[in-house]
C-alpha positions in Angstrom: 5.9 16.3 4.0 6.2 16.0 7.9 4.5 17.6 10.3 4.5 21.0 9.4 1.4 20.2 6.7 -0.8 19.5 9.6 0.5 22.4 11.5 0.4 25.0 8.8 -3.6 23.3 7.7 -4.1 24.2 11.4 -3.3 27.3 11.3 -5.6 28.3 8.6 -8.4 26.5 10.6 -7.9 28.8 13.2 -8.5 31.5 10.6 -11.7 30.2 10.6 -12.7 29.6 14.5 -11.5 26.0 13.9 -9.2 24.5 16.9 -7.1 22.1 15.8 -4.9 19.3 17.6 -1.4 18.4 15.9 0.6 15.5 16.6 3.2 13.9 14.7 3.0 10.4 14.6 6.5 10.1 12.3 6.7 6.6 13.8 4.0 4.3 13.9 5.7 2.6 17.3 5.3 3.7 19.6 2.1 4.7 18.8 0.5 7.6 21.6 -3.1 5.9 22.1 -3.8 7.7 24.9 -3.4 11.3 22.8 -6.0 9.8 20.2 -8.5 8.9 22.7 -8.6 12.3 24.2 -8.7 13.9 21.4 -11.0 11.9 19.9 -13.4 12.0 22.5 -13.0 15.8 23.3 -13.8 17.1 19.5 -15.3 13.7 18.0 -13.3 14.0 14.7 -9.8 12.8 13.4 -8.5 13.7 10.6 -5.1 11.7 9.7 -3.0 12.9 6.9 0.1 10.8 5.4 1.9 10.3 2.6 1.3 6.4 2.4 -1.9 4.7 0.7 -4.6 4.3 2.5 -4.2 1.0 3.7 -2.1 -0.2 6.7 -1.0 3.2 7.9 -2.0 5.7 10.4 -5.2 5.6 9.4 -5.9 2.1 10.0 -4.0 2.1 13.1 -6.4 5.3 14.1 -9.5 3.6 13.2 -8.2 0.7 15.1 -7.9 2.8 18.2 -11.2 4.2 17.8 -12.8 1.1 17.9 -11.4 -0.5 20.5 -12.6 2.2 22.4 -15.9 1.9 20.9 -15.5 6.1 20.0 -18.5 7.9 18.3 -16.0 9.9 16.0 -15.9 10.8 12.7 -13.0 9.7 10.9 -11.2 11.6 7.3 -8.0 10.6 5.7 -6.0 12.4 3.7 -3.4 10.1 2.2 -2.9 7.7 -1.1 -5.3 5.9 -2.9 -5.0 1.7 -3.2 -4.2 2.4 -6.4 -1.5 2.8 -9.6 -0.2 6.2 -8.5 0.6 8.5 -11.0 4.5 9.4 -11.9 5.7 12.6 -11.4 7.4 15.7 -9.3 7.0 14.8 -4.9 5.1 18.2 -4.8 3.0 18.0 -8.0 2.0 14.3 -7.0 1.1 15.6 -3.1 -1.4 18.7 -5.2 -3.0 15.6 -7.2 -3.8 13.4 -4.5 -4.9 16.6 -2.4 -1.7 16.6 0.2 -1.6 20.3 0.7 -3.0 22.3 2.9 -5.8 23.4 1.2 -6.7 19.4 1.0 -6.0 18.8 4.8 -8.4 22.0 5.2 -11.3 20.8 3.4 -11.3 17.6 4.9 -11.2 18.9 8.4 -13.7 21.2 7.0 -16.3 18.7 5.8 -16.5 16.8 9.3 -17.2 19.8 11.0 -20.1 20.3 8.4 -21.4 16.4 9.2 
């Protein structure tokens, strides 16, 4: 999945008037606080997409972050449920649990809307 979800879900933002931030976190450590702060603070959203559940990943280590730093921000994953996945084809798995762009974008989309 890499990177290039984010970038491509930020491009269709734009489309829209959206600016979007991208970084790539491939590693967890070390981890670039200091990006997630400014960001954070600058647009008050994060949206954190991964293919990992939703527990114990960049998501937890971002909403970590933001509170330790006490940030007003709204938070939205886009990742795995803590659940029995389904079986099946990487890229037909990634379009059930909403790993695509279109998924990323309506995320990113509903904070902007709350």
């Amino acid at each position: 999945m890499g990177v290039g979800l984010a970038v491509r879900a930020a491009a269709h933002l734009a489309d829209q008037g959206i600016e979007a931030d991208v970084y790539d976190a491939a590693y967890l450590k070390p981890f670039d606080e200091t990006a997630i702060v400014e960001t954070a603070r600058r647009t008050g959203r994060v949206v954190t997409i991964e293919d990992h559940i939703e527990i114990g990943g960049l998501a937890s280590i971002v909403a970590g972050v933001v509170a330790r730093h006490r940030l007003a921000v709204d938070l939205a994953t886009v990742d795995l449920p803590d659940t029995d996945l389904e079986i099946g084809v990487r890229a037909g798995l990634y379009q059930h649990y909403g790993l695509t762009v279109d998924g990323v974008v309506s995320k990113a989309l509903g904070l902007t809307k709350a």
